[in-house]
NUMILO-386737 format. One record per residue (C-alpha): residue in three letters; x, y, z. Coordinates in Angstrom, 1 decimal. Last residue first. Layout:
N
SITE residuo     px     py     pz
SITE     ala      X      Y      Z
...
***
This chain:
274
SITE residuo     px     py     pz
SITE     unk    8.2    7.8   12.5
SITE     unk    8.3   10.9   11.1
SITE     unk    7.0   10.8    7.7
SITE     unk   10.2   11.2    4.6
SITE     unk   10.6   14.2    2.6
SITE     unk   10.4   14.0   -0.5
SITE     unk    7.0   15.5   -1.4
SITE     unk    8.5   18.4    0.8
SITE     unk   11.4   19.0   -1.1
SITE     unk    9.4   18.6   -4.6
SITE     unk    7.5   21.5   -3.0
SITE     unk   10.2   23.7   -2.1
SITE     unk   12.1   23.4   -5.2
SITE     unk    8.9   23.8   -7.6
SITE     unk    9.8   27.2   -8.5
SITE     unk   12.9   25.9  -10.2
SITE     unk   10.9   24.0  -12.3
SITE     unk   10.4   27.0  -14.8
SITE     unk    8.9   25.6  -17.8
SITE     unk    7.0   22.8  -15.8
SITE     unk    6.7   19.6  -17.5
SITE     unk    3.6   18.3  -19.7
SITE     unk    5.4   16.0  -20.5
SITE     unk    6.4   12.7  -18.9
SITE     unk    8.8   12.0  -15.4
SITE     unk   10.0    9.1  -14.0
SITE     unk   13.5    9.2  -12.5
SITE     unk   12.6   11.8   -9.9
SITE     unk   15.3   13.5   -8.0
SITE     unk   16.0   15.7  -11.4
SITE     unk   12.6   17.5  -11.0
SITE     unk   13.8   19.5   -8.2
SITE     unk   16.5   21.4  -10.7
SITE     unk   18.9   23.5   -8.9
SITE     unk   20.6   26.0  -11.3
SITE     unk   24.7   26.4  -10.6
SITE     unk   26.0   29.3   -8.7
SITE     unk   28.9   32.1   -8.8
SITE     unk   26.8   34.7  -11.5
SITE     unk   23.0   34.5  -11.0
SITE     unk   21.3   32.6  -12.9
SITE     unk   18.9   34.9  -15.1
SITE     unk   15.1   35.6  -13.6
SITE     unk   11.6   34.3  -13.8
SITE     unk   10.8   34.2  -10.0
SITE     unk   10.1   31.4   -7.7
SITE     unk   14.1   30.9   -7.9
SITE     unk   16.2   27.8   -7.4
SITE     unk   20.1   28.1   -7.2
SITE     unk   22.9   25.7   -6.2
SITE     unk   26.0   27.2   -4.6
SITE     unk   29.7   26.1   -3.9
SITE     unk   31.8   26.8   -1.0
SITE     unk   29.5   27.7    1.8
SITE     unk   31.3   29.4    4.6
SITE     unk   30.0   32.8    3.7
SITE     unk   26.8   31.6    3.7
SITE     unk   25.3   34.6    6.0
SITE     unk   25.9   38.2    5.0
SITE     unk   28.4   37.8    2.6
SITE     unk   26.6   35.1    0.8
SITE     unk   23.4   37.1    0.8
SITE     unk   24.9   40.3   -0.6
SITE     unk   25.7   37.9   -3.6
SITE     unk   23.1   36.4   -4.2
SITE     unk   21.0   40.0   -4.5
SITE     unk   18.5   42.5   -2.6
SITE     unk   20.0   40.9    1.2
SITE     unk   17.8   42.9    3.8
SITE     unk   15.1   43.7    1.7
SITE     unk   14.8   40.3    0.4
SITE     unk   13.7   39.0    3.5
SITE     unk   16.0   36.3    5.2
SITE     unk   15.8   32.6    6.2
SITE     unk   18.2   30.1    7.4
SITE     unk   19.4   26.2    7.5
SITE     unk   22.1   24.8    8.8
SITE     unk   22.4   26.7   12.1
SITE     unk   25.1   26.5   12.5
SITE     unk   26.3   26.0    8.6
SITE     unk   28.6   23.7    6.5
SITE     unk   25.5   21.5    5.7
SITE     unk   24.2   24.1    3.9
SITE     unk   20.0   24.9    3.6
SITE     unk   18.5   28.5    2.1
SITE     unk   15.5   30.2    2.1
SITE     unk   15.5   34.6    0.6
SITE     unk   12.2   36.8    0.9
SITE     unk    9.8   38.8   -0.6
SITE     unk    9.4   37.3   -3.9
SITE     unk   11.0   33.7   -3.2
SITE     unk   14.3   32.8   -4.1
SITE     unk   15.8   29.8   -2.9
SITE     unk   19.4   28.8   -2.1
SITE     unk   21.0   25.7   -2.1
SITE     unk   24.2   25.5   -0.4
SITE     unk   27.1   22.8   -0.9
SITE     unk   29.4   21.4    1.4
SITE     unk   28.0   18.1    1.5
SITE     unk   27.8   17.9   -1.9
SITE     unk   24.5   16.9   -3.4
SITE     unk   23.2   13.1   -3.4
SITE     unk   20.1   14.8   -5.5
SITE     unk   17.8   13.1   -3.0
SITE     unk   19.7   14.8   -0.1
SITE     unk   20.0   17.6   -1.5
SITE     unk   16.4   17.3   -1.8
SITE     unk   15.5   16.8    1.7
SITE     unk   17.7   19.2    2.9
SITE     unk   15.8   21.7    0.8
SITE     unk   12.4   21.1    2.6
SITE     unk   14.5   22.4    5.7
SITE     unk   14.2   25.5    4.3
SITE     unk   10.3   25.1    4.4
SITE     unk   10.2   23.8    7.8
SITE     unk    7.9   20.8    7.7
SITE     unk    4.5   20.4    8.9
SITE     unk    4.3   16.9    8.0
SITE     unk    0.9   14.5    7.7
SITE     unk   -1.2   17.0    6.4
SITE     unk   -5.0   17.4    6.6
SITE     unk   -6.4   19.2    3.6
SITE     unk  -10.2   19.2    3.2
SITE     unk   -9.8   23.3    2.6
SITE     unk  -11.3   24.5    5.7
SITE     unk   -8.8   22.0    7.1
SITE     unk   -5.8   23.7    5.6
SITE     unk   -7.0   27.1    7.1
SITE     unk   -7.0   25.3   10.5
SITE     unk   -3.9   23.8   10.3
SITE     unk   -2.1   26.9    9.8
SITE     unk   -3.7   28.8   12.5
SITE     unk   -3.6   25.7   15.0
SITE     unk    0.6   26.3   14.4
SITE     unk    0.3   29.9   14.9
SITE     unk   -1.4   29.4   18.1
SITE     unk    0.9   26.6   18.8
SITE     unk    3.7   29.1   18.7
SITE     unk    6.6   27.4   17.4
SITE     unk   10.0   25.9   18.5
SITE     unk   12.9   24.0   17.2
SITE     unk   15.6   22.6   19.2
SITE     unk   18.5   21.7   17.1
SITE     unk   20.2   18.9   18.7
SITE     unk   24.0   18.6   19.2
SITE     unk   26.6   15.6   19.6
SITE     unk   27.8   16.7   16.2
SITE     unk   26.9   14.2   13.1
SITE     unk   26.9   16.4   10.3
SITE     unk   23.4   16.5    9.0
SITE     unk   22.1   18.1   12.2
SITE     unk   20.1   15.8   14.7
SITE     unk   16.4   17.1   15.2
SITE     unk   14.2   18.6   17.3
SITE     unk   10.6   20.0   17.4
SITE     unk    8.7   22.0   20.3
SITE     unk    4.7   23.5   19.7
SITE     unk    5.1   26.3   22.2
SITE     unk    2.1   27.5   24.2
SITE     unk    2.6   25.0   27.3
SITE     unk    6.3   25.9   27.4
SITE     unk    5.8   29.5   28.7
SITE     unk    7.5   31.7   26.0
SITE     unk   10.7   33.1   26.5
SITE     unk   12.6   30.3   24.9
SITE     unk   16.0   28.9   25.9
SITE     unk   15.6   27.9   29.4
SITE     unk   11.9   26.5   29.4
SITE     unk   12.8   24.7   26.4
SITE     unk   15.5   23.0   27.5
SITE     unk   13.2   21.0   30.4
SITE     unk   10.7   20.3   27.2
SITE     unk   13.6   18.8   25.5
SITE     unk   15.1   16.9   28.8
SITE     unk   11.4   15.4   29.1
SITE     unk   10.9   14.5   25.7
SITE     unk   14.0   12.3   25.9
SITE     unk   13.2   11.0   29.6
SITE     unk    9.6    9.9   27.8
SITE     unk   11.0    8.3   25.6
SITE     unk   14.5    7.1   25.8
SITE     unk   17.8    9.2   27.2
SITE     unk   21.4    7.8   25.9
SITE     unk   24.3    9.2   28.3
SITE     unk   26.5   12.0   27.4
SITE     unk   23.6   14.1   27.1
SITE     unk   22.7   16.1   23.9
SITE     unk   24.3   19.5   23.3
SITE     unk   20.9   21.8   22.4
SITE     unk   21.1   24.5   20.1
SITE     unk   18.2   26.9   19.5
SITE     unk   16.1   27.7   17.5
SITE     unk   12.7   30.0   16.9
SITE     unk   10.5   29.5   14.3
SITE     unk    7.4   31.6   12.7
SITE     unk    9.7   33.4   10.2
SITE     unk   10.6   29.8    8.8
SITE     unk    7.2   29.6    7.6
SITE     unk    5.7   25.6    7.4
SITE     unk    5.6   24.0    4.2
SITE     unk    3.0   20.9    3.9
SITE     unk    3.7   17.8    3.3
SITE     unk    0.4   15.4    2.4
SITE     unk    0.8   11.6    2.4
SITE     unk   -2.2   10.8    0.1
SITE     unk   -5.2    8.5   -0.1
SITE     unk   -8.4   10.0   -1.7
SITE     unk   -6.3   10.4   -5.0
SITE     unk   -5.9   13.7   -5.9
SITE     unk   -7.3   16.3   -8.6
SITE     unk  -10.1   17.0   -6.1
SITE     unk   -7.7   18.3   -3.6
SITE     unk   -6.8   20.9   -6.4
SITE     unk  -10.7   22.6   -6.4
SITE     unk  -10.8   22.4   -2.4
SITE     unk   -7.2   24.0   -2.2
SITE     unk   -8.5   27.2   -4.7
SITE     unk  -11.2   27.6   -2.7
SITE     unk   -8.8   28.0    0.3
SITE     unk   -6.4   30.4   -1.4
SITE     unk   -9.0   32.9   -3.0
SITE     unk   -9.9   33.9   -0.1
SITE     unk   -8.0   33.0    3.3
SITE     unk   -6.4   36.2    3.3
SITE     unk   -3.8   37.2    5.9
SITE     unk   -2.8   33.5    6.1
SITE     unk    0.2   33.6    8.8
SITE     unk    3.7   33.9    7.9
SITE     unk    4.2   37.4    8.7
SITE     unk    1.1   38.3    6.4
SITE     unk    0.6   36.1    3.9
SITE     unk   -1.5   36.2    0.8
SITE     unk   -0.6   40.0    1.0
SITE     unk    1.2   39.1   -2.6
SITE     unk   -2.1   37.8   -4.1
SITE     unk   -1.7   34.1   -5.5
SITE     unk   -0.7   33.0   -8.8
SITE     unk   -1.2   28.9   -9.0
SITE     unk    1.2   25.9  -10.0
SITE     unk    0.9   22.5   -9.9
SITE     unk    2.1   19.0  -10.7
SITE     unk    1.1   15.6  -10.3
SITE     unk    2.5   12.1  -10.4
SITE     unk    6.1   12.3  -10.9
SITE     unk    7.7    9.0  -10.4
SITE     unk   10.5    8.2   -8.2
SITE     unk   12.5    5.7   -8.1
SITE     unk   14.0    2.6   -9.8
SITE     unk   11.1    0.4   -7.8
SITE     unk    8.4    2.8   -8.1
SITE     unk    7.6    5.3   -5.2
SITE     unk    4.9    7.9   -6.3
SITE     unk    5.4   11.8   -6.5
SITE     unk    3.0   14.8   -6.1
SITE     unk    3.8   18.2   -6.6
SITE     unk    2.0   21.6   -5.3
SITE     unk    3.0   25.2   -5.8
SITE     unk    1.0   28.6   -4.5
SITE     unk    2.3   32.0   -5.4
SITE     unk    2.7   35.5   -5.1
SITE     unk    3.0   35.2   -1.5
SITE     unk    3.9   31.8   -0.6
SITE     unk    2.0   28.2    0.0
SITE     unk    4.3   25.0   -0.8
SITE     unk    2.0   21.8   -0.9
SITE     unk    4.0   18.3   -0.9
SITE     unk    2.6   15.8   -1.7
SITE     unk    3.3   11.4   -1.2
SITE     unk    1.1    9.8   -3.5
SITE     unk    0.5    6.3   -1.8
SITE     unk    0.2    3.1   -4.0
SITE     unk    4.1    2.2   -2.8
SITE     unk    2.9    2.5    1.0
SITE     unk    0.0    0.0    0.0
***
């Protein structure tokens, strides 16, 4: 059954909405489903849905292009996060001692009370003996998931869209010191291995090209792939980051600019927690 299951992932921007869907064949992966959408640019208002029309009749129209069974992945803002680093215990903690020490952390780290965070963690990609603690207002959280439900969407993942790209360099067996950087309209995603944290987020009006946003914040990063939501030229130092090369089925119609799909073909990667 897990092989008849269309895994999607649903990135929702200002400007724009994408959505891909990919099946698990023995060689791969095939592309299932594509999607693209213009949405206003005050679709989002610091990272919460500012204006739920047109955006949820336009999910109820695109769930009915699916199959009743999916594994939806839906991109969370990176604006609504806070992190921190946690160095793990020399000794091995279980459930619930695990959850425990987390929840412990996160009354130290966060000036929130820890009954309104929704708390996340996870191992870097470089083994280090550290955890990145990840936390969200579950008001902001409930927000989300409330607007996808209007829609009939219930996701399995809300997953970090930067951390959307780890998943794809992952699939794309990318360098491990390599960045990939995504454009968006109003603001700038990235992921590098190289990094603490590895991933990272900033508006566009803070860093206006590639190259002020390497010397602000990837200066460690040694080569760069490139995705854009935008219709632009490559920008000089970087290579184009295709999503639709991590699937080895694919048939026209294709996308004319797949970078845009980056996110989303992240997110369709991206495996369920277990």
């Amino acid at each position: 059954m897990a092989f008849q299951t269309w895994q999607v992932g649903l990135d929702i921007q200002n400007g724009q909405l994408c959505a891909l869907g990919i099946q698990r064949r023995r060689n791969g992966w095939q592309l299932r489903h594509w999607w693209q959408h213009t949405l206003p640019h005050d679709t989002l208002t610091n990272g919460l849905v500012q204006r739920p029309d047109p955006l949820i009749p336009l999910l109820r129209q695109w769930r009915k292009q699916l199959p009743r069974q999916i594994s939806l992945r839906v991109g969370f803002p990176a604006g609504l996060v806070l992190q921190h680093q946690l160095a793990l215990p020399q000794t091995s903690l279980r459930e619930p001692e695990r959850s425990s020490y987390i929840t412990a952390a996160a009354k130290r780290f966060f000036p929130i009370e820890p009954e309104k965070l929704a708390l996340d963690y996870r191992e870097p990609a470089l083994k280090s003996g550290q955890l990145w603690l990840s936390a969200a207002r579950r008001e902001a959280v409930h927000s989300w998931l409330e607007n996808l439900g209007r829609a009939g969407l219930k996701p399995q993942v809300l997953e970090l869209a930067p951390a959307a790209l780890f998943a794809l360099s992952q699939a794309l067996r990318l360098s491990g010191d390599a960045a990939l950087v995504h454009r968006l309209p109003d603001h700038w995603l990235w992921f590098c291995p190289r990094l603490q944290p590895e991933w990272g987020w900033s508006p566009t009006h803070e860093a206006t090209d590639l190259t002020t946003l390497r010397e602000k914040y990837l200066a460690e990063a040694t080569s760069f792939y490139y995705s854009s939501a935008l219709e632009e030229a490559l920008p000089d130092g970087a290579e184009w980051l295709d999503p639709l090369a991590a699937f080895a089925f694919k048939q026209p119609p294709l996308p004319v600019f797949t970078g845009a799909f980056a996110l989303a073909a992240g997110l369709a990667l991206r495996p369920e927690d277990v």
